[in-house]
N, C-alpha and C positions, 0 to 999 in steps of 0.2 A: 504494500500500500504506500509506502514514504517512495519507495523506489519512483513511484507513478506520479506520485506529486511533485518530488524534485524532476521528473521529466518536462511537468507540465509548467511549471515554475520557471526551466527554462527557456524553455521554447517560448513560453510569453516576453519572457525576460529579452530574448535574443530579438525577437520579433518589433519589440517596442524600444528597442535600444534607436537614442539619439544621442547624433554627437555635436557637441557644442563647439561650434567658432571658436579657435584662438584669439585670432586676429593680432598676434604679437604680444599678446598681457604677459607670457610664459619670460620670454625675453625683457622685459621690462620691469619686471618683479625682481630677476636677477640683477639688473645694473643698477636699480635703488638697491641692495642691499650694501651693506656697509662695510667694504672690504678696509676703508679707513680703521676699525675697530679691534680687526687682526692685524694690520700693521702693528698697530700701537700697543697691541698685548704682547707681541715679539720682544717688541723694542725694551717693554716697561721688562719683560722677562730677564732679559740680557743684562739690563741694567742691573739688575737685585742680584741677579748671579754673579757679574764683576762684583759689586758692592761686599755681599756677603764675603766673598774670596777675600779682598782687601782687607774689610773689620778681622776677620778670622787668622790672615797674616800680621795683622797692626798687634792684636791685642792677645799674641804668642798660643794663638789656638794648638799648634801641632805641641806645643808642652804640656799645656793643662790637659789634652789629649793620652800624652804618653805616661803622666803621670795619673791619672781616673785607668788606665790602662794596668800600671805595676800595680796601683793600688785593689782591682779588684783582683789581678793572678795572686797578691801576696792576700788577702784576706781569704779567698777560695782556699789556696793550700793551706793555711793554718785551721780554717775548720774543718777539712778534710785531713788533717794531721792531728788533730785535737780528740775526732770521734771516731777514728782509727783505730779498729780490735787488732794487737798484731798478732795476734795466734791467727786471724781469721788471714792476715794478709800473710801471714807466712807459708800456711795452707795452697791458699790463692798461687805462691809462686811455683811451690813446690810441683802443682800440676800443671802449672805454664811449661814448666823445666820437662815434665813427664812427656807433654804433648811435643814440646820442641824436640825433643830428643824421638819417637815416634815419628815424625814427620822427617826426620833427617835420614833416621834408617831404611825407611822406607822408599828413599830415592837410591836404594842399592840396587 
């Protein structure tokens, strides 16, 4: 039954289909639009990117960078040195050792 209707739905649809005049509106609707607006987004973009580059060399970013940098590898290892079972990481190496060694013989 749907099948019949959307046939018949077509068929009307195709039958009374009208096309409407451009007359040019298509092309004219294009040349008002405002390519001044992406220029100007480019430009203002460029700008903020030199800028920031500059403030971030002025005011020694790549230090304050490398030091928030030491700063969290030395805090990470000392709490992972702090809650460190070393019975559990001796274990741990002990079967690294097992499996290295396994792996080596076995390229004989």
């Amino acid at each position: 039954m749907m099948e019949n209707d959307d046939k018949l739905i077509s068929q009307f649809m195709h039958a009374n289909k009208h096309e409407i005049e451009d007359n040019g509106f298509s092309r004219r609707v294009i040349r008002q639009l405002p390519e001044h607006a992406k220029w100007m987004s480019d430009v203002l973009t460029t700008v903020c990117t030199v800028l920031c580059c500059i403030l971030f060399y002025v005011f020694d970013g790549f230090n304050f960078l490398f030091g928030v940098i030491v700063e969290v590898i030395t805090s990470q290892s000392y709490n992972l040195m702090s809650n460190t079972n070393f019975i559990s990481l001796a274990i741990a190496t002990v079967v690294v050792i097992i499996i290295g060694v396994q792996r080596v013989a076995s390229f004989r």
